[in-house]
MIRO-329122 format. One record per residue (C-alpha): residue number from 1; chain; x, y, z. Coordinates in Angstrom, 2 decimals, padded with zeros to 5 digits, always signed. Example, Ala and Ser with C-alpha at 12.3 -4.5 7.8 and 13.67 -1.06 7.14 Angstrom:
// MIRO-329122
@pos->1 unit->A x->+012.30 y->-004.50 z->+007.80
@pos->2 unit->A x->+013.67 y->-001.06 z->+007.14
//
This chain:
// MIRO-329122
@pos->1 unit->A x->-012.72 y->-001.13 z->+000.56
@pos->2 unit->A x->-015.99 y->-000.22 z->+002.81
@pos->3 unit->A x->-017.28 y->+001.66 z->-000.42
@pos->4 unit->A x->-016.92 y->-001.60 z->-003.00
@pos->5 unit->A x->-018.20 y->-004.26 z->+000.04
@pos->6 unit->A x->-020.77 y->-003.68 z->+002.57
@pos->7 unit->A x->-020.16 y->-006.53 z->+004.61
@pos->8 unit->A x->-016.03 y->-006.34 z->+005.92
@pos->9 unit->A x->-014.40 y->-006.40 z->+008.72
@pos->10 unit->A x->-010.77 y->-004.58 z->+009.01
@pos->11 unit->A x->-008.18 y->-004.80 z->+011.73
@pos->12 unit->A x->-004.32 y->-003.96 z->+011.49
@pos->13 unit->A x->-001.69 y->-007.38 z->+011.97
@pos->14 unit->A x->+000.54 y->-006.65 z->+014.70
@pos->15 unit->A x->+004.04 y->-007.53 z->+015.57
@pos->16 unit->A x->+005.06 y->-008.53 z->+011.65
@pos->17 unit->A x->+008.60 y->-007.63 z->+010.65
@pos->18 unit->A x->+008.12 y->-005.30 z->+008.11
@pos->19 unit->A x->+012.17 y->-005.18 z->+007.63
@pos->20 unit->A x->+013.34 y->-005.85 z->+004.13
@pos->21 unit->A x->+016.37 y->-006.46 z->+002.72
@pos->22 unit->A x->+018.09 y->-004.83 z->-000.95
@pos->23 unit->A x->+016.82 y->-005.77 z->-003.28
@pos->24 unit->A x->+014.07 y->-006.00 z->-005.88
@pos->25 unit->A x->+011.02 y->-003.59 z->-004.58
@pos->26 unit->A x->+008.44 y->-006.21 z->-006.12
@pos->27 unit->A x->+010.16 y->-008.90 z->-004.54
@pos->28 unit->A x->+010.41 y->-006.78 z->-000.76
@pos->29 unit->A x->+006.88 y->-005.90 z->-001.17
@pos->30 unit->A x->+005.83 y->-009.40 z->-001.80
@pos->31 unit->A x->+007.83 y->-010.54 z->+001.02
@pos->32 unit->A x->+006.64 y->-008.46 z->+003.52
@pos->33 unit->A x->+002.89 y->-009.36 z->+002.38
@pos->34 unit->A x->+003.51 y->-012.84 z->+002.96
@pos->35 unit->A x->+004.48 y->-012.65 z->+006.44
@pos->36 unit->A x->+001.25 y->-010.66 z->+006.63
@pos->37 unit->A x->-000.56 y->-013.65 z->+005.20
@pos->38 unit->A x->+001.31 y->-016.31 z->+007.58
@pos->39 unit->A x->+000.44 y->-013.98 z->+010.62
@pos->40 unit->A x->-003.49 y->-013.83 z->+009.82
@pos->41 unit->A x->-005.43 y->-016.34 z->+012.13
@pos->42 unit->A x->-008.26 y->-017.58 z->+009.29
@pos->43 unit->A x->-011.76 y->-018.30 z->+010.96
@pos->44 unit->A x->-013.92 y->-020.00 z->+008.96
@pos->45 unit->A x->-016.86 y->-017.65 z->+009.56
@pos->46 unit->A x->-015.36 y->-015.16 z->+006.53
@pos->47 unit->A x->-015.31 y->-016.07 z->+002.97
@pos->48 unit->A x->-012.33 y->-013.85 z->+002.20
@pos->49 unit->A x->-009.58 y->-012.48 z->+003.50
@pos->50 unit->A x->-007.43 y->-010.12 z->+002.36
@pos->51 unit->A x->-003.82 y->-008.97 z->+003.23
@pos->52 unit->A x->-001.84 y->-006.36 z->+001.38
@pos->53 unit->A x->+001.54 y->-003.89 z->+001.84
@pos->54 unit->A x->+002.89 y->-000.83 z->-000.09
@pos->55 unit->A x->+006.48 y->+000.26 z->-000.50
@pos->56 unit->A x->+007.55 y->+003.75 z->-001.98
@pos->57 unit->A x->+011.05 y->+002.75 z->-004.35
@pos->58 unit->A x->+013.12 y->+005.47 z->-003.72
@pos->59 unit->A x->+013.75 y->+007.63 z->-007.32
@pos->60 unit->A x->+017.75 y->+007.22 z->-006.83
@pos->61 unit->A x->+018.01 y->+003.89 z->-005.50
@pos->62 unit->A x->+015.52 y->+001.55 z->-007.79
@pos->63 unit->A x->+016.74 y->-001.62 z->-005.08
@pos->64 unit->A x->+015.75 y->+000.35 z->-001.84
@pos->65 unit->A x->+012.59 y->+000.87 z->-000.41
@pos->66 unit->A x->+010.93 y->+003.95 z->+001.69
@pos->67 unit->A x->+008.49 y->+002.02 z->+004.34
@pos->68 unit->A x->+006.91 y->+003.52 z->+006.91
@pos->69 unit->A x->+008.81 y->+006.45 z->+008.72
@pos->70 unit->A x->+009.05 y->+005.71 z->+012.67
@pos->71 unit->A x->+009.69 y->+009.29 z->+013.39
@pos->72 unit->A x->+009.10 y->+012.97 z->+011.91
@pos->73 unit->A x->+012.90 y->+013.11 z->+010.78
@pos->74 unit->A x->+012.41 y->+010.06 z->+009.48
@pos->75 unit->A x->+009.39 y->+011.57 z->+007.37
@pos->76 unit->A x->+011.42 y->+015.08 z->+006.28
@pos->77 unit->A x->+014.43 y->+012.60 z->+005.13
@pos->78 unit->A x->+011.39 y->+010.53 z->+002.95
@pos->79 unit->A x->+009.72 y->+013.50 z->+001.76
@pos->80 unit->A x->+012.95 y->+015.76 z->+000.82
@pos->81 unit->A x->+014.03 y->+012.46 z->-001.19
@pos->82 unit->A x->+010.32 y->+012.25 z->-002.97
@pos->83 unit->A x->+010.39 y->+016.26 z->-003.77
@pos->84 unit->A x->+010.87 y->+017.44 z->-007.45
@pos->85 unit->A x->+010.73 y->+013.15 z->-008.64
@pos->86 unit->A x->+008.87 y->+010.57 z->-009.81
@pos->87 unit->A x->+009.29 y->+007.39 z->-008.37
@pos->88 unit->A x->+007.27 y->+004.25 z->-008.44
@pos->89 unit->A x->+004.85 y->+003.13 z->-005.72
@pos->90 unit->A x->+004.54 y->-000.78 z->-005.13
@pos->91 unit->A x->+001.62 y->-003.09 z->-003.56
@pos->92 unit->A x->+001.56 y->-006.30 z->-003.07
@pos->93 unit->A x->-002.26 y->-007.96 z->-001.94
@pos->94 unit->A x->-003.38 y->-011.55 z->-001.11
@pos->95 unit->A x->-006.52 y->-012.71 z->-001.31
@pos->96 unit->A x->-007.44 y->-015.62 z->+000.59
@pos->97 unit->A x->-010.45 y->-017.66 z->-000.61
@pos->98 unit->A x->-011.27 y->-021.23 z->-001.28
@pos->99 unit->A x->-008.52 y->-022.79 z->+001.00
@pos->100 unit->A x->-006.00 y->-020.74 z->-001.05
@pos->101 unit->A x->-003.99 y->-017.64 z->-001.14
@pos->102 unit->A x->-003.62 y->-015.33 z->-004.56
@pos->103 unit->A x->-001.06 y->-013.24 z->-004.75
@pos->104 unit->A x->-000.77 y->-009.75 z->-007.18
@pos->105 unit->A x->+001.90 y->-007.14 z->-007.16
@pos->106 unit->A x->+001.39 y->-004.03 z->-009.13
@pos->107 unit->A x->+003.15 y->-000.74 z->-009.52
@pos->108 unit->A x->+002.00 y->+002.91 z->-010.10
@pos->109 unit->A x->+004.50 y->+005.86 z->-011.20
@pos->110 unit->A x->+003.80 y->+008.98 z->-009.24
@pos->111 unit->A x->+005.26 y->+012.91 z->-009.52
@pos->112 unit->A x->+006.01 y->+014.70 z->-006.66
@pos->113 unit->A x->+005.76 y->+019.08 z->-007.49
@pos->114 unit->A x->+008.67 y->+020.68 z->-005.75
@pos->115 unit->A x->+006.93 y->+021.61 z->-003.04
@pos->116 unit->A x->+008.07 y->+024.37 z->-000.57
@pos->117 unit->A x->+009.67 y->+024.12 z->+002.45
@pos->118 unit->A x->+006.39 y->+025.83 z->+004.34
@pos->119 unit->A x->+004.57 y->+022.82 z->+002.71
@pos->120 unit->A x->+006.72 y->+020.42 z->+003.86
@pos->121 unit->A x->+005.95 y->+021.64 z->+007.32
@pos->122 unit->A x->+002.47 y->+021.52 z->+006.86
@pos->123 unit->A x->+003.11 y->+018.01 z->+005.66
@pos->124 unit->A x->+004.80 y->+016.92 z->+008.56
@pos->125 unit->A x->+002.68 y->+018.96 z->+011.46
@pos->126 unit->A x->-000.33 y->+017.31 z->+009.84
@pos->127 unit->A x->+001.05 y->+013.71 z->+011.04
@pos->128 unit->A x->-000.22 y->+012.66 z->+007.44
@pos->129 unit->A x->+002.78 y->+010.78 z->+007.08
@pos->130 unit->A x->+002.23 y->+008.56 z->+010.20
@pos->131 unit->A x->+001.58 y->+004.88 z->+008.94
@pos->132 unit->A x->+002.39 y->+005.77 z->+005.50
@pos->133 unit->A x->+004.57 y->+004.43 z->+003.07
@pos->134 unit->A x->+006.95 y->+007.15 z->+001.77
@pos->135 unit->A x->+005.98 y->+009.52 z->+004.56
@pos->136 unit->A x->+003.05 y->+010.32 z->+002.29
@pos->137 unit->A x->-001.07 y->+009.82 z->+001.32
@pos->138 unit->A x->-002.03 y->+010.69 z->-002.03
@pos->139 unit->A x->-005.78 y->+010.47 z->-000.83
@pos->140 unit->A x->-004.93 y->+012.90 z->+001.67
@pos->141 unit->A x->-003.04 y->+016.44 z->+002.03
@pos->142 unit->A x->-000.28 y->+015.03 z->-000.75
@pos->143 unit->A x->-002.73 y->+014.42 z->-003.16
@pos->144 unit->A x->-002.45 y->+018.00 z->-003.84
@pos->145 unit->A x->+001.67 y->+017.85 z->-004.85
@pos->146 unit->A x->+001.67 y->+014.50 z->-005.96
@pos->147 unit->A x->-000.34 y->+013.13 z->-008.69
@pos->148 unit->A x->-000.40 y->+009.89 z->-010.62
@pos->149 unit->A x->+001.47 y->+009.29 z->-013.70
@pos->150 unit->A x->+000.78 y->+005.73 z->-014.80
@pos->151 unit->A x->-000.30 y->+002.69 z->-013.67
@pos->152 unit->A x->-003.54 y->+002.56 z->-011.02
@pos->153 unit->A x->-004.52 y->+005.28 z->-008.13
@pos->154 unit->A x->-005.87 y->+001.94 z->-005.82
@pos->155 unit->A x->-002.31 y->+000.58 z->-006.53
@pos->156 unit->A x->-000.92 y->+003.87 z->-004.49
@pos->157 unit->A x->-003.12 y->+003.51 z->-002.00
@pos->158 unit->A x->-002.47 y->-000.09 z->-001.19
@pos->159 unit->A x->-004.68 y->-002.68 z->-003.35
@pos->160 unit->A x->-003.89 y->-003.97 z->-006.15
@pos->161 unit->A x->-005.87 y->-003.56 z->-009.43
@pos->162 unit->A x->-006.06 y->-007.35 z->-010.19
@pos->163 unit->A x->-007.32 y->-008.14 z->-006.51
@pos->164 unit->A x->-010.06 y->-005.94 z->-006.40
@pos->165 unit->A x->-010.94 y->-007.73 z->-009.32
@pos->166 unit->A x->-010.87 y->-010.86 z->-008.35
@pos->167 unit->A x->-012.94 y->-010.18 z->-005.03
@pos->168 unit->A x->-015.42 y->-008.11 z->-007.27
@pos->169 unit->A x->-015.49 y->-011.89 z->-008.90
@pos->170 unit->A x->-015.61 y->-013.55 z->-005.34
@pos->171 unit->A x->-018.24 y->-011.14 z->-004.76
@pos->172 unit->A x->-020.37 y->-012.57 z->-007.45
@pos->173 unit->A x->-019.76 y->-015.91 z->-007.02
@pos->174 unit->A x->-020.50 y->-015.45 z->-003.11
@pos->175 unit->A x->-024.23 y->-013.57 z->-004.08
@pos->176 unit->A x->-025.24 y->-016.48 z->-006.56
@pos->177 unit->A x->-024.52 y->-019.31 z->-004.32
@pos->178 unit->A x->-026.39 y->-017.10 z->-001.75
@pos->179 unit->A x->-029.23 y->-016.69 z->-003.69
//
């Protein structure tokens, strides 16, 4: 985000239930981003604000999620299940500007190689996994076993294509009215 907009402020939400139940990954994803959005405390003195959330569908179970892991077995189960598979990688981002909340969820299909069991290691000893849906960052070490099949790279990483269009639109519309 700091490369696209020069003027942002970032700071992590704390104490949201990120729990989800079974179901629909688009519709846990969404969920989860809207307690995100009810949790924000909006101050007047930003134009925008955005929340978003990612969830890793696991490739056997299309109606159960892999969050974050909370622990490095945790992690091994996550990454042994992504290993050798594709399996689809959902966000879900809201934009608040306005006086009004939009909401996009998007999906990206990703390949994991069948990586070795020294690699998985390295994985794991690298604490790459740590905040990461699916145990994994494909902008970090995983990038080099994982890549992206279809759909959008900024989707895997946590942003939605469609909202980082819409605040390259706020961004506009914020410069004119400025000008």
């Amino acid at each position: 985000m700091r490369e696209r907009f020069s003027n942002i402020e970032q700071s992590a939400l704390k104490d949201v239930n990120e729990s989800v139940p079974r179901g629909f990954i688009s519709d846990q994803v969404e969920q989860v981003v809207s307690r995100k959005a009810n949790a924000v405390k909006l101050d007047a003195s930003f134009d925008v604000t955005v929340v978003a959330d990612t969830l890793v569908e696991d490739p056997d179970d299309t109606r159960e999620a892999l969050g974050k892991p909370h622990s490095k077995e945790e992690a091994v189960a996550m990454l042994l299940r992504l290993r050798g598979s594709r399996h689809k990688v959902w966000s879900a981002t809201m934009v608040h500007a306005f006086g009004q909340w939009k909401t996009t969820v998007e999906h990206a299909l990703v390949e994991v190689e069948d990586f070795s069991d020294d690699v998985l290691v390295e994985l794991i000893e690298s604490d790459s996994w740590v905040g990461k849906a699916g145990a994994y960052d494909l902008a970090g070490m995983m990038g080099e076993y994982a890549k992206l099949v279809e759909g959008s790279e900024t989707t895997v990483l946590g942003f939605t294509q469609a909202s980082l269009q819409y605040l390259d639109e706020l961004q506009s519309l914020f410069s004119i009215s400025r000008s």
